[in-house]
HTML snippet that shows the backbone in 3Dmol.js (N, CA, C, O; Angstrom):
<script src="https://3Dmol.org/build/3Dmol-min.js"></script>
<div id="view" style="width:600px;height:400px;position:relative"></div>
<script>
const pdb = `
ATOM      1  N   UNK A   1       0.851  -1.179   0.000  1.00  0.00           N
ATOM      2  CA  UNK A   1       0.000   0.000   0.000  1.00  0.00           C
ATOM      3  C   UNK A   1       0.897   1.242   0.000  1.00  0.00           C
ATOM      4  O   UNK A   1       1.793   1.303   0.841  1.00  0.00           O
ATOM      5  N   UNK A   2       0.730   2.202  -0.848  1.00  0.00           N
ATOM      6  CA  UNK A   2       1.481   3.423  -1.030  1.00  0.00           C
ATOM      7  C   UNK A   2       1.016   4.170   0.118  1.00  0.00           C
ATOM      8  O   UNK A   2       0.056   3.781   0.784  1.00  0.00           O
ATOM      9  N   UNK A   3       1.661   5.234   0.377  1.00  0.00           N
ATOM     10  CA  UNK A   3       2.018   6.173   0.881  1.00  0.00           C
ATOM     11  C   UNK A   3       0.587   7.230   0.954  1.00  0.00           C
ATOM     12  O   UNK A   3       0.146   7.905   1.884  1.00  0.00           O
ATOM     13  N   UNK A   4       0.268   7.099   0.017  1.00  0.00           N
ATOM     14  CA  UNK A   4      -1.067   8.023  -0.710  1.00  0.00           C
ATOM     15  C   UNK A   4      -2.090   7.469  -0.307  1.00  0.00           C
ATOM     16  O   UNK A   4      -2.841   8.153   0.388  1.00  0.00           O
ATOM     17  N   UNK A   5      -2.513   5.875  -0.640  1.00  0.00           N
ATOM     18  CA  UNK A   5      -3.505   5.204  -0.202  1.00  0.00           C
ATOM     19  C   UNK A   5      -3.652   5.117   1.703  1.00  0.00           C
ATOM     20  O   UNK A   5      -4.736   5.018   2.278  1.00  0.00           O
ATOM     21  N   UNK A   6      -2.296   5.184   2.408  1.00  0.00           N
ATOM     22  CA  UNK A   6      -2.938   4.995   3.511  1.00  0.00           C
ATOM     23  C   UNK A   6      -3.095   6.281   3.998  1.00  0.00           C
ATOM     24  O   UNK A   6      -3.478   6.361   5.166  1.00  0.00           O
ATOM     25  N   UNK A   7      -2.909   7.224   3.439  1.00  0.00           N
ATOM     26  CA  UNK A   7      -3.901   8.889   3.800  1.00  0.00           C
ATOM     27  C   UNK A   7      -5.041   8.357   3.880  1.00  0.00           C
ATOM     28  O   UNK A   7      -5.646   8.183   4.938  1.00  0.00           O
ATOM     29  N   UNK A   8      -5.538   7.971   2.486  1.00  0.00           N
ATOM     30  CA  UNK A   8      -6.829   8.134   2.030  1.00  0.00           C
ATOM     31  C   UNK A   8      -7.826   7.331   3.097  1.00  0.00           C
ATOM     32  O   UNK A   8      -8.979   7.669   3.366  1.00  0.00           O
ATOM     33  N   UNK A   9      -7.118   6.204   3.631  1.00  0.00           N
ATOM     34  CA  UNK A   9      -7.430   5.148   4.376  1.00  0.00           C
ATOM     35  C   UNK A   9      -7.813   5.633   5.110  1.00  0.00           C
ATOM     36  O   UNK A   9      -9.039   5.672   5.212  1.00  0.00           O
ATOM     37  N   UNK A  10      -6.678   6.527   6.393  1.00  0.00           N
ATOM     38  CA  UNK A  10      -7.208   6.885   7.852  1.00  0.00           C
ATOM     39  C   UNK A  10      -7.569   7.866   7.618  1.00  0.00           C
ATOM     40  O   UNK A  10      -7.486   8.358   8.744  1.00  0.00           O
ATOM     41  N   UNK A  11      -8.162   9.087   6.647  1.00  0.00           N
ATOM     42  CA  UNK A  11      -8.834  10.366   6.621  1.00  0.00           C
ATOM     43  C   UNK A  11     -10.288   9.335   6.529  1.00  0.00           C
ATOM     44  O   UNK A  11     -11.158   9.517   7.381  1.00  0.00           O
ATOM     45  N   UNK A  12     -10.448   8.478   5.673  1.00  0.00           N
ATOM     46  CA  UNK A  12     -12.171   7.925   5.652  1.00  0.00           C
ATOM     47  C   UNK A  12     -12.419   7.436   7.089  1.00  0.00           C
ATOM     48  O   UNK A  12     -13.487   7.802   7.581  1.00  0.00           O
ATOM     49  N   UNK A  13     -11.476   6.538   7.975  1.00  0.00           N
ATOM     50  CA  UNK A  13     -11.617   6.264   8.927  1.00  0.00           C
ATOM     51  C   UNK A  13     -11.863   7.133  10.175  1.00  0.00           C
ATOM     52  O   UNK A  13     -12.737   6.925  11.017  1.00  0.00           O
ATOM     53  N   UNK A  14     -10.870   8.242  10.172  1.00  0.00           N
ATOM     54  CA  UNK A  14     -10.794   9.833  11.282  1.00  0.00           C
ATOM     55  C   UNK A  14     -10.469  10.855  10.705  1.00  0.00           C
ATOM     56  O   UNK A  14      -9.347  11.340  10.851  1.00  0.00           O
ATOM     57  N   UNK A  15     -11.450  11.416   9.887  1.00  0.00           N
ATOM     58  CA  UNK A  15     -11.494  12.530   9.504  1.00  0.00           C
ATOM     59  C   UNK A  15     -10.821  13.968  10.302  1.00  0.00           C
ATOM     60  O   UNK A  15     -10.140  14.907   9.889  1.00  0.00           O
ATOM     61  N   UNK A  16     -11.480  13.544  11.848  1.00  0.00           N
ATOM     62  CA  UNK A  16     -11.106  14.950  12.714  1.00  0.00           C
ATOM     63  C   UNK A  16      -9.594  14.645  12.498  1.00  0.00           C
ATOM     64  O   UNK A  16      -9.005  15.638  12.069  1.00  0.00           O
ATOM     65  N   UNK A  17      -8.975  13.799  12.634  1.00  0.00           N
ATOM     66  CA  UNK A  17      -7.665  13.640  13.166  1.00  0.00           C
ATOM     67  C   UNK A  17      -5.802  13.331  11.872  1.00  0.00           C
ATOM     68  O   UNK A  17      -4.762  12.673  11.849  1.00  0.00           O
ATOM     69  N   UNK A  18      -6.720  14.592  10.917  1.00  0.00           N
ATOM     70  CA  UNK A  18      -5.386  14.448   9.959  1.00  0.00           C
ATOM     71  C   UNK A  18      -4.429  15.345  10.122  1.00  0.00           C
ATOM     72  O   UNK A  18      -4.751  16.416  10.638  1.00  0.00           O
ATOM     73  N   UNK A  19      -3.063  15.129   9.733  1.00  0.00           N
ATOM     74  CA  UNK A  19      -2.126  16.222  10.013  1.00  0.00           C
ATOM     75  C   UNK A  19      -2.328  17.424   8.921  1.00  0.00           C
ATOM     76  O   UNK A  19      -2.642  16.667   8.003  1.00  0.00           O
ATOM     77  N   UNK A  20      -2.378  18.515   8.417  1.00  0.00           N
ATOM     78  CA  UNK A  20      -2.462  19.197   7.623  1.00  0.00           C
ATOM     79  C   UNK A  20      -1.449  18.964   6.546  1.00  0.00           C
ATOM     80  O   UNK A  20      -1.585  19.394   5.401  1.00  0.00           O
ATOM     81  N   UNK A  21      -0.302  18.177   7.016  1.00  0.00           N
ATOM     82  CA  UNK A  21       0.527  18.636   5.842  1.00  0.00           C
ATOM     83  C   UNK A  21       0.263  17.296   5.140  1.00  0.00           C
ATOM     84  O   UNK A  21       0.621  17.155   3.971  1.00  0.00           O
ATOM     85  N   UNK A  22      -0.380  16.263   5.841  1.00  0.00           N
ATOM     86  CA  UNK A  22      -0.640  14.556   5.108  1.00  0.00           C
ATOM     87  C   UNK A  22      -1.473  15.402   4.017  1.00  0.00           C
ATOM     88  O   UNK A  22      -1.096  15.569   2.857  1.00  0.00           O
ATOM     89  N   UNK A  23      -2.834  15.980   4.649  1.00  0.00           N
ATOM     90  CA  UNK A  23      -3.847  16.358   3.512  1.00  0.00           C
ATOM     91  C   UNK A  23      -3.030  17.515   2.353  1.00  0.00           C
ATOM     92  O   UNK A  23      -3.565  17.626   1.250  1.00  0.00           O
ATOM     93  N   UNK A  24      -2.283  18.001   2.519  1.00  0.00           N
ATOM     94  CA  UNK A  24      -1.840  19.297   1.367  1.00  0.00           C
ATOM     95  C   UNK A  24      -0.712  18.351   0.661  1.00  0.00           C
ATOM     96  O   UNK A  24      -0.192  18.771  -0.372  1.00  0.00           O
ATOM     97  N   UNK A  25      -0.269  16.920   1.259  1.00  0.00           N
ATOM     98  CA  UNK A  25       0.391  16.124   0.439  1.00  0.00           C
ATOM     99  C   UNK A  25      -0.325  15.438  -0.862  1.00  0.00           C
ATOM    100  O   UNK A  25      -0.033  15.265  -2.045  1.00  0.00           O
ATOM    101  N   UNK A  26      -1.588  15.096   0.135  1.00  0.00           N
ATOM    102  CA  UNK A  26      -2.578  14.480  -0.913  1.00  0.00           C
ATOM    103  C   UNK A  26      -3.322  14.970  -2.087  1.00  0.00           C
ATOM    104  O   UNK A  26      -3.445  14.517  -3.225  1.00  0.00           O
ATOM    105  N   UNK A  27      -3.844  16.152  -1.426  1.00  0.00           N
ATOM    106  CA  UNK A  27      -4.471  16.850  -2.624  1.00  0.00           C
ATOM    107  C   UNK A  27      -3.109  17.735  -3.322  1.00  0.00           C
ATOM    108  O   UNK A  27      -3.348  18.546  -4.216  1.00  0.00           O
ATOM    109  N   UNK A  28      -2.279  17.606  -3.045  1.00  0.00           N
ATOM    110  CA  UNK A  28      -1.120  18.262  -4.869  1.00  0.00           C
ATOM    111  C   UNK A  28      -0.736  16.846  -5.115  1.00  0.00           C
ATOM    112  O   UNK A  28      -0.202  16.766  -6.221  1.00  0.00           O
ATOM    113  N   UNK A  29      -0.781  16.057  -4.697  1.00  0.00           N
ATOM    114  CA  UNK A  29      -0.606  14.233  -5.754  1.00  0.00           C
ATOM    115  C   UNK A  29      -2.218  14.373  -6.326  1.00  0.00           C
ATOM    116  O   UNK A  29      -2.161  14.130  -7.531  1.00  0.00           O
ATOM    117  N   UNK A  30      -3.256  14.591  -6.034  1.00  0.00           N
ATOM    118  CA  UNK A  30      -4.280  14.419  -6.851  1.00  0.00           C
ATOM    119  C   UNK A  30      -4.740  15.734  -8.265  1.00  0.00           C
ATOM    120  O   UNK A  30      -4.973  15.604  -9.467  1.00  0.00           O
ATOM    121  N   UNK A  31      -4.684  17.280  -7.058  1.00  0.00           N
ATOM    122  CA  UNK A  31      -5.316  18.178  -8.129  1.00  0.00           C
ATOM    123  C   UNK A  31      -3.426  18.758  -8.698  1.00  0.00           C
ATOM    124  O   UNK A  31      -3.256  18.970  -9.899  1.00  0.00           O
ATOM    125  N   UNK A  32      -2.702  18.867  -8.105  1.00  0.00           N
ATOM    126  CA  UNK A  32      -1.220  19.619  -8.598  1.00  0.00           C
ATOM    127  C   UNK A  32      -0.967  20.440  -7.474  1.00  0.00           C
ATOM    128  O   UNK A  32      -1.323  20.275  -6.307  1.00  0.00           O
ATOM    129  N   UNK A  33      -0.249  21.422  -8.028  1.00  0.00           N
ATOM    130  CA  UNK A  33       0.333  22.445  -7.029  1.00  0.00           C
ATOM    131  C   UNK A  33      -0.852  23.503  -6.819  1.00  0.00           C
ATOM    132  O   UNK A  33      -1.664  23.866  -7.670  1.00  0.00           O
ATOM    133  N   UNK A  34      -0.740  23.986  -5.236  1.00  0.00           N
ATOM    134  CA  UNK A  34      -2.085  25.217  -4.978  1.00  0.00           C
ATOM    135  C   UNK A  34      -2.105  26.026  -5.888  1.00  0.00           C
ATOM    136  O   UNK A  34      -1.197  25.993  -6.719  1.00  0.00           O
ATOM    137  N   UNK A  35      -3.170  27.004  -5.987  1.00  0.00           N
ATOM    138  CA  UNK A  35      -3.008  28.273  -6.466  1.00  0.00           C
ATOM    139  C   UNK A  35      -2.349  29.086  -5.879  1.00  0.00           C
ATOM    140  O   UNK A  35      -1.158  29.276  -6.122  1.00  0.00           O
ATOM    141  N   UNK A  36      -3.007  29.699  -5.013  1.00  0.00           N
ATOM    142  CA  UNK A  36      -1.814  30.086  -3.895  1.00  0.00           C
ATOM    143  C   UNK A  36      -1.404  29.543  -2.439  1.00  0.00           C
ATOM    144  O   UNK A  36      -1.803  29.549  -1.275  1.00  0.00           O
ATOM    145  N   UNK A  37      -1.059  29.388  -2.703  1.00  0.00           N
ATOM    146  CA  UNK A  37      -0.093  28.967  -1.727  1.00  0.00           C
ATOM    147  C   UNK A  37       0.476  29.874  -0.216  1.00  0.00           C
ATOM    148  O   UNK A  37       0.807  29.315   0.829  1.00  0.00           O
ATOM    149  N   UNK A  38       0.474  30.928  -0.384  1.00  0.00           N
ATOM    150  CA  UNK A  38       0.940  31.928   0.420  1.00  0.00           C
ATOM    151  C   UNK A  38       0.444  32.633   1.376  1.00  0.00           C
ATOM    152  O   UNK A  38       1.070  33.454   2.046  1.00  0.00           O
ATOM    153  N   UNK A  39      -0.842  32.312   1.497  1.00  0.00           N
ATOM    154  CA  UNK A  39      -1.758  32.693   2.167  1.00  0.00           C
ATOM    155  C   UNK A  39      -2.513  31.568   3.047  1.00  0.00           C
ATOM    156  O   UNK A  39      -2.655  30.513   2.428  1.00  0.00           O
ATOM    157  N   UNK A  40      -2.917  31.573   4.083  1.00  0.00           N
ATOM    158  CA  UNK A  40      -3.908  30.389   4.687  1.00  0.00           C
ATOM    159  C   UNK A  40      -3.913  29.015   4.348  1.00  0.00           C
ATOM    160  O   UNK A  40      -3.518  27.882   4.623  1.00  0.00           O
ATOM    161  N   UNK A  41      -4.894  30.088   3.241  1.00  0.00           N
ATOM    162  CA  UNK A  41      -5.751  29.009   2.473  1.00  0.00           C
ATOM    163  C   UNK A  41      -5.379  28.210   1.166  1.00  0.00           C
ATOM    164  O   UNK A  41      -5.265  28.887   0.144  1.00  0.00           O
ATOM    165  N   UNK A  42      -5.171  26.822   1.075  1.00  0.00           N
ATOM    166  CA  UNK A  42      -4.646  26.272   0.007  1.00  0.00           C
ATOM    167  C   UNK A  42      -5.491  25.844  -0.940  1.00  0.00           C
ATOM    168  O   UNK A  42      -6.232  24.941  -0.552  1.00  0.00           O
ATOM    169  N   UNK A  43      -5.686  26.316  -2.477  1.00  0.00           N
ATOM    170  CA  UNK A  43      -6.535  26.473  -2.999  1.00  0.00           C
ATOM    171  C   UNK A  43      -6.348  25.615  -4.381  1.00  0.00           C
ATOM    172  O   UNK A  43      -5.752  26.148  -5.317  1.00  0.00           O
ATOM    173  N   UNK A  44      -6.771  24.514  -4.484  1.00  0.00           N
ATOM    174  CA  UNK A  44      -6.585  23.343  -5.519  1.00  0.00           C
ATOM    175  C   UNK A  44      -7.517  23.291  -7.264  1.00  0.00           C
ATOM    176  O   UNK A  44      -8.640  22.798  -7.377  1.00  0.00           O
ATOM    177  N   UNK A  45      -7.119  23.603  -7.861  1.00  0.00           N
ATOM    178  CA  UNK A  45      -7.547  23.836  -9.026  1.00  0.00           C
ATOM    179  C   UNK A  45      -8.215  22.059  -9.143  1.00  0.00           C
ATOM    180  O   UNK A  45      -7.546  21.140  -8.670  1.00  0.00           O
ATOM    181  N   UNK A  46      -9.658  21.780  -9.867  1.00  0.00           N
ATOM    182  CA  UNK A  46     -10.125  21.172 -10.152  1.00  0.00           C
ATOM    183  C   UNK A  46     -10.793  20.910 -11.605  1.00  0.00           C
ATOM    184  O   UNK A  46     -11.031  21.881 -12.322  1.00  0.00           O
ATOM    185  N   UNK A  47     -11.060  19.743 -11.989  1.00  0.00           N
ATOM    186  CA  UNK A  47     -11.488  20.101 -13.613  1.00  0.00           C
ATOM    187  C   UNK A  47     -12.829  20.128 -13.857  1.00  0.00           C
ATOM    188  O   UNK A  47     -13.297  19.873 -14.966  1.00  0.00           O
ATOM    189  N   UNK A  48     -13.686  20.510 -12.603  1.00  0.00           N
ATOM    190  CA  UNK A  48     -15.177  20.755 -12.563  1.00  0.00           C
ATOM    191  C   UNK A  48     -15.032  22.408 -12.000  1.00  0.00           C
ATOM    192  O   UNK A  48     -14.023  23.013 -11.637  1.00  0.00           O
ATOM    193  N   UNK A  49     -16.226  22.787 -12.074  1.00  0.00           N
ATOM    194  CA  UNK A  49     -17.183  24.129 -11.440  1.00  0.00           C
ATOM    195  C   UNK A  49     -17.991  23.433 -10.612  1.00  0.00           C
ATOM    196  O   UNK A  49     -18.753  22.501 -10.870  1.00  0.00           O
ATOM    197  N   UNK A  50     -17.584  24.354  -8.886  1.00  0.00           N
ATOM    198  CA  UNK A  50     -18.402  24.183  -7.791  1.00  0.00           C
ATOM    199  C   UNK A  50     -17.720  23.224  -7.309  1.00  0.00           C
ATOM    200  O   UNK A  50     -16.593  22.801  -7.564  1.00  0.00           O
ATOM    201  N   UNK A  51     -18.809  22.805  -6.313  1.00  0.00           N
ATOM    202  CA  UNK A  51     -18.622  21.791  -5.312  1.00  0.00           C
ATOM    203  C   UNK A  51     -18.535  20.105  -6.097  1.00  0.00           C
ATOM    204  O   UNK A  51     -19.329  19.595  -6.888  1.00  0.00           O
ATOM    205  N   UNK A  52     -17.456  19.635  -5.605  1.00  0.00           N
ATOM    206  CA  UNK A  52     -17.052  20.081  -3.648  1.00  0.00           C
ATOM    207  C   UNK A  52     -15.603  20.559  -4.548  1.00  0.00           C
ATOM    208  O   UNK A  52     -15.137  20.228  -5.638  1.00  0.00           O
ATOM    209  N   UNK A  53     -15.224  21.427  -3.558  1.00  0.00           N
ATOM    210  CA  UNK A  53     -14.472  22.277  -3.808  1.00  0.00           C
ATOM    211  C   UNK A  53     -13.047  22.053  -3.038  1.00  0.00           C
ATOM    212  O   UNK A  53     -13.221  21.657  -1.885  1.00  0.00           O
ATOM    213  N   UNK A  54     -11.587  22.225  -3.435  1.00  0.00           N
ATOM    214  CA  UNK A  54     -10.735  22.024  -2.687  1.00  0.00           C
ATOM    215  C   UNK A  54     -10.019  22.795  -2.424  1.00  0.00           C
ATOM    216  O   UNK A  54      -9.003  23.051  -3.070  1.00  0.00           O
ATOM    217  N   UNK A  55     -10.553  23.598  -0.941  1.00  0.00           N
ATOM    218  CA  UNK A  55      -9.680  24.713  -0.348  1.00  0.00           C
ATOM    219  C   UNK A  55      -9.446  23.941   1.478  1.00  0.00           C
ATOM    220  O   UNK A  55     -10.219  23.468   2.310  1.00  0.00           O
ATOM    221  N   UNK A  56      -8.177  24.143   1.418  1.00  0.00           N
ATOM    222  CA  UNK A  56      -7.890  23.912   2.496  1.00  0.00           C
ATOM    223  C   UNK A  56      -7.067  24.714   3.315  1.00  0.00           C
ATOM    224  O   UNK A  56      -6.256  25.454   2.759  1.00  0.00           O
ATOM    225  N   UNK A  57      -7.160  24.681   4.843  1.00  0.00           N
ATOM    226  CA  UNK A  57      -6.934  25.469   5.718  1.00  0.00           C
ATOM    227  C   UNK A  57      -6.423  24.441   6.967  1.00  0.00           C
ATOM    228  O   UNK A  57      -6.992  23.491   7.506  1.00  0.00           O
ATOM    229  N   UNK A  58      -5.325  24.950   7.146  1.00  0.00           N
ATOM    230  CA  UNK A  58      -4.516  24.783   8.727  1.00  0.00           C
ATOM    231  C   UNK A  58      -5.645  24.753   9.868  1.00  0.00           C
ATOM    232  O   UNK A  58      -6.691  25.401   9.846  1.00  0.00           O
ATOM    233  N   UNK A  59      -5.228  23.890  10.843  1.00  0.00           N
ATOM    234  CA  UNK A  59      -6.545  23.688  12.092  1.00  0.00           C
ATOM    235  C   UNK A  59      -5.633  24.366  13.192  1.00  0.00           C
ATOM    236  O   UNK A  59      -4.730  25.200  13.250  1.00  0.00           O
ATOM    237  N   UNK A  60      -6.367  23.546  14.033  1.00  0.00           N
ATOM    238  CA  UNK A  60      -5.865  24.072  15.507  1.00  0.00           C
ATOM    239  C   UNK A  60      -4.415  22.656  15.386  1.00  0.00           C
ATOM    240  O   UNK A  60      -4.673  21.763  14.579  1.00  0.00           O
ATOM    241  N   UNK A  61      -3.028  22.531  16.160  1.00  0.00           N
ATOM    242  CA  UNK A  61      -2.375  22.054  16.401  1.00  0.00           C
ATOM    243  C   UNK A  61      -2.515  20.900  15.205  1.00  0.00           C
ATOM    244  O   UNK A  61      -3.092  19.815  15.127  1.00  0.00           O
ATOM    245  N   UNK A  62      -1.591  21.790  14.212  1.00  0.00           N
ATOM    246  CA  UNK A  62      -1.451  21.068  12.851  1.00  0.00           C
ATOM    247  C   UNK A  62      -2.463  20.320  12.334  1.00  0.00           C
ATOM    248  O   UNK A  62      -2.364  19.794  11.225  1.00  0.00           O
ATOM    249  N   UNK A  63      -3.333  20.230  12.956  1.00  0.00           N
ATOM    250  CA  UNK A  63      -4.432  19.471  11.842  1.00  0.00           C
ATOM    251  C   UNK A  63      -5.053  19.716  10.977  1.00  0.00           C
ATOM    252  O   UNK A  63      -5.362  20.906  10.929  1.00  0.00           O
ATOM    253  N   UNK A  64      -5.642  18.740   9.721  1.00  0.00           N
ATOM    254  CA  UNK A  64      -6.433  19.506   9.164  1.00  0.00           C
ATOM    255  C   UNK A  64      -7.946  19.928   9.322  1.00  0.00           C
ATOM    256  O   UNK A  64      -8.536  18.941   9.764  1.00  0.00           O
ATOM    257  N   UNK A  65      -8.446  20.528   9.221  1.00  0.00           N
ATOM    258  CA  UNK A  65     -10.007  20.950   9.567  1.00  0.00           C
ATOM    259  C   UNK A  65     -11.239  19.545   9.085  1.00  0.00           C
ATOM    260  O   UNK A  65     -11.235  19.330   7.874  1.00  0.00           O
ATOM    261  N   UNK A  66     -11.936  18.907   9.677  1.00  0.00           N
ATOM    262  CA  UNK A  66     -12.630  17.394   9.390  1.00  0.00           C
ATOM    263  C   UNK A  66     -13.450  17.866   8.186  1.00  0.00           C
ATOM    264  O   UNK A  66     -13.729  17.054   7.304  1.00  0.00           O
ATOM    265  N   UNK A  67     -13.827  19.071   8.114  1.00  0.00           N
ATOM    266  CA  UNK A  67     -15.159  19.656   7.261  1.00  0.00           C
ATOM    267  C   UNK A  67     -14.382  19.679   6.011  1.00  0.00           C
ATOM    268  O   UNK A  67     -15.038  19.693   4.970  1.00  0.00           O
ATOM    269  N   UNK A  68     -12.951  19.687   5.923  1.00  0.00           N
ATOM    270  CA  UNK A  68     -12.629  20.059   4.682  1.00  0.00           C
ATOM    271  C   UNK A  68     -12.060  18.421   4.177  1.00  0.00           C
ATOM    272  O   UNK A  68     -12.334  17.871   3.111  1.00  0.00           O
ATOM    273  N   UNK A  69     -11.352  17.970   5.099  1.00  0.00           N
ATOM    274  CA  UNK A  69     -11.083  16.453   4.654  1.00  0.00           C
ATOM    275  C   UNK A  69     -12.220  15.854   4.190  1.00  0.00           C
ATOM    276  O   UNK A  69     -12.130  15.040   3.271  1.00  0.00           O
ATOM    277  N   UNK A  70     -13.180  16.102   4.634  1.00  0.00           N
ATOM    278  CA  UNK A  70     -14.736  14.965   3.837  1.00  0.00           C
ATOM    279  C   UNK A  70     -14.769  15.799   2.253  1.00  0.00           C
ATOM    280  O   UNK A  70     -15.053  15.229   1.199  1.00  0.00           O
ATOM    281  N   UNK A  71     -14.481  16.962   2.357  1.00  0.00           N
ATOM    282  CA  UNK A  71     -14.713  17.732   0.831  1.00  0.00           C
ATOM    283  C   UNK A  71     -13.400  16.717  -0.281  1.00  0.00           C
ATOM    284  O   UNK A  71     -13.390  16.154  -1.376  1.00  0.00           O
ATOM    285  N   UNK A  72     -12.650  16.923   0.622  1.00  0.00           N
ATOM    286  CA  UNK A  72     -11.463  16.368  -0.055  1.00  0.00           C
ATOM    287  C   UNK A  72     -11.612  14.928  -0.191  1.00  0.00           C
ATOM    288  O   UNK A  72     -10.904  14.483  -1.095  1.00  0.00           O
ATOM    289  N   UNK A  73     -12.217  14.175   0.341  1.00  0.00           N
ATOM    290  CA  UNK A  73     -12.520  13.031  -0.431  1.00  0.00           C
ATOM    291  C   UNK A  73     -13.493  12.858  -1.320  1.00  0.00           C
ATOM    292  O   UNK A  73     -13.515  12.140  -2.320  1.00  0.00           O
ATOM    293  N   UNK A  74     -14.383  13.650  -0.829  1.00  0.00           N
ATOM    294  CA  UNK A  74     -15.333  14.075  -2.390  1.00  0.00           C
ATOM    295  C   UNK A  74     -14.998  14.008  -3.314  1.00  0.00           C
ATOM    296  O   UNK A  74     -15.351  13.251  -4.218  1.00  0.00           O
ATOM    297  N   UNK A  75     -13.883  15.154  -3.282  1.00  0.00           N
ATOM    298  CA  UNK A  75     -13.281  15.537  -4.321  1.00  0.00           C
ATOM    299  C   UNK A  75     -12.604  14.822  -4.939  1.00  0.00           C
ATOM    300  O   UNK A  75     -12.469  15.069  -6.137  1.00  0.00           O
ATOM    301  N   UNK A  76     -11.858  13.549  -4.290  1.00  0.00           N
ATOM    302  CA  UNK A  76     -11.330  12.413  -4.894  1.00  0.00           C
ATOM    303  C   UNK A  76     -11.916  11.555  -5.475  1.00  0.00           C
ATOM    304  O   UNK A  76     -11.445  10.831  -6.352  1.00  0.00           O
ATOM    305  N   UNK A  77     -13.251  11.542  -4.953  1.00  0.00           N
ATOM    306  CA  UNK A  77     -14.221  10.164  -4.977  1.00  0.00           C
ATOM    307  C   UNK A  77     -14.637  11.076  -6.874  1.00  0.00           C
ATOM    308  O   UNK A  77     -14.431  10.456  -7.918  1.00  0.00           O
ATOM    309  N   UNK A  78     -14.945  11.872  -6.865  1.00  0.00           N
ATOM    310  CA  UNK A  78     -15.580  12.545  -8.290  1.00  0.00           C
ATOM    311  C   UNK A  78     -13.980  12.521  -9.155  1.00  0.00           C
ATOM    312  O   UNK A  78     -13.847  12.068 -10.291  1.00  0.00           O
ATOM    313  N   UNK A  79     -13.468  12.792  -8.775  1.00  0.00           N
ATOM    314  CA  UNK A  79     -11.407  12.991  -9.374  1.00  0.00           C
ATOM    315  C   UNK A  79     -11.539  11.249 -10.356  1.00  0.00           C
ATOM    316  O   UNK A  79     -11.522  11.051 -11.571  1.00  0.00           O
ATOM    317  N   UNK A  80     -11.665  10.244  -9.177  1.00  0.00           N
ATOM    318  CA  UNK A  80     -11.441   8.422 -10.351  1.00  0.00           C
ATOM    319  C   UNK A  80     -12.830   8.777 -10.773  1.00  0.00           C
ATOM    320  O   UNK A  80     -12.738   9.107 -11.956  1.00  0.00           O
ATOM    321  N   UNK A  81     -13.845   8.853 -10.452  1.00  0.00           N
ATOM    322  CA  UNK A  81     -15.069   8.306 -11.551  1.00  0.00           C
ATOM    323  C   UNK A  81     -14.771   9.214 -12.288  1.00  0.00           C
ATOM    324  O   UNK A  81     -15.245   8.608 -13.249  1.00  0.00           O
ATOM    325  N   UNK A  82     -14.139  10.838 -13.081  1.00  0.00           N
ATOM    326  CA  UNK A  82     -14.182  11.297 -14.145  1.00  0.00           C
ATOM    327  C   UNK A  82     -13.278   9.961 -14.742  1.00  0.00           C
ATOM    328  O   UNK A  82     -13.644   9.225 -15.658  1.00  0.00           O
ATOM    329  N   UNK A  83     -12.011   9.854 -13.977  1.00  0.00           N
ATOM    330  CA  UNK A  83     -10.836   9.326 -14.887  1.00  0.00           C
ATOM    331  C   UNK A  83     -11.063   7.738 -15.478  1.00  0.00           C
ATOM    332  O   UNK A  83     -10.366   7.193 -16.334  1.00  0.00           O
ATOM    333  N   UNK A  84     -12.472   7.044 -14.632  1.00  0.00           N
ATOM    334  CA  UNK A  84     -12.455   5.887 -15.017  1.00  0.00           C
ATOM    335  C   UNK A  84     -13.640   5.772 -16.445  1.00  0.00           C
ATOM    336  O   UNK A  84     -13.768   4.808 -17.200  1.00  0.00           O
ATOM    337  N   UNK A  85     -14.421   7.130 -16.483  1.00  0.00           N
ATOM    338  CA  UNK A  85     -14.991   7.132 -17.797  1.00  0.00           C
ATOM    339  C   UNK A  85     -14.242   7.121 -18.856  1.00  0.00           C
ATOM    340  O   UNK A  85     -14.756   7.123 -19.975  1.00  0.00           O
TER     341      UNK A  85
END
`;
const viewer = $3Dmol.createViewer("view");
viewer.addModel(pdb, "pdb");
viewer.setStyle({}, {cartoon: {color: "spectrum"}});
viewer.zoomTo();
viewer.render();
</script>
């Protein structure tokens, strides 16, 4: 099991409890590099309009925020069904 897959693993399993930098690893292996980057908020270019949307944000004591990890698997879960059409 890669490196990538067992993110994906324990974010479906404990969402509250990801490190921020596991999730900003994951989503630039899935969407690329942020938009910006420099600010907060890390902002992932996608090949749809709207939701679910991939912006992510730093938590309290490195984590990432749970509300945005469920987006972010969304966002994965819609990411293979485009690629498997």
């Amino acid at each position: 099991m890669s490196k990538i897959e067992k993110i994906v693993k324990e974010m479906r399993k404990s969402p509250q409890n990801v490190r921020f930098s596991d999730l900003a690893a994951l989503c630039s292996h899935y969407f690329g590099k942020p938009k910006n980057n420099g600010t907060s908020h890390h902002v992932y270019k996608t090949p749809w309009l709207g939701d679910p949307r991939v912006n992510i944000q730093k938590g309290k004591g490195g984590k990432a925020k749970a509300y945005q990890v469920k987006q972010v698997l969304a966002a994965i879960a819609k990411m293979e069904d485009i690629q498997d059409d």
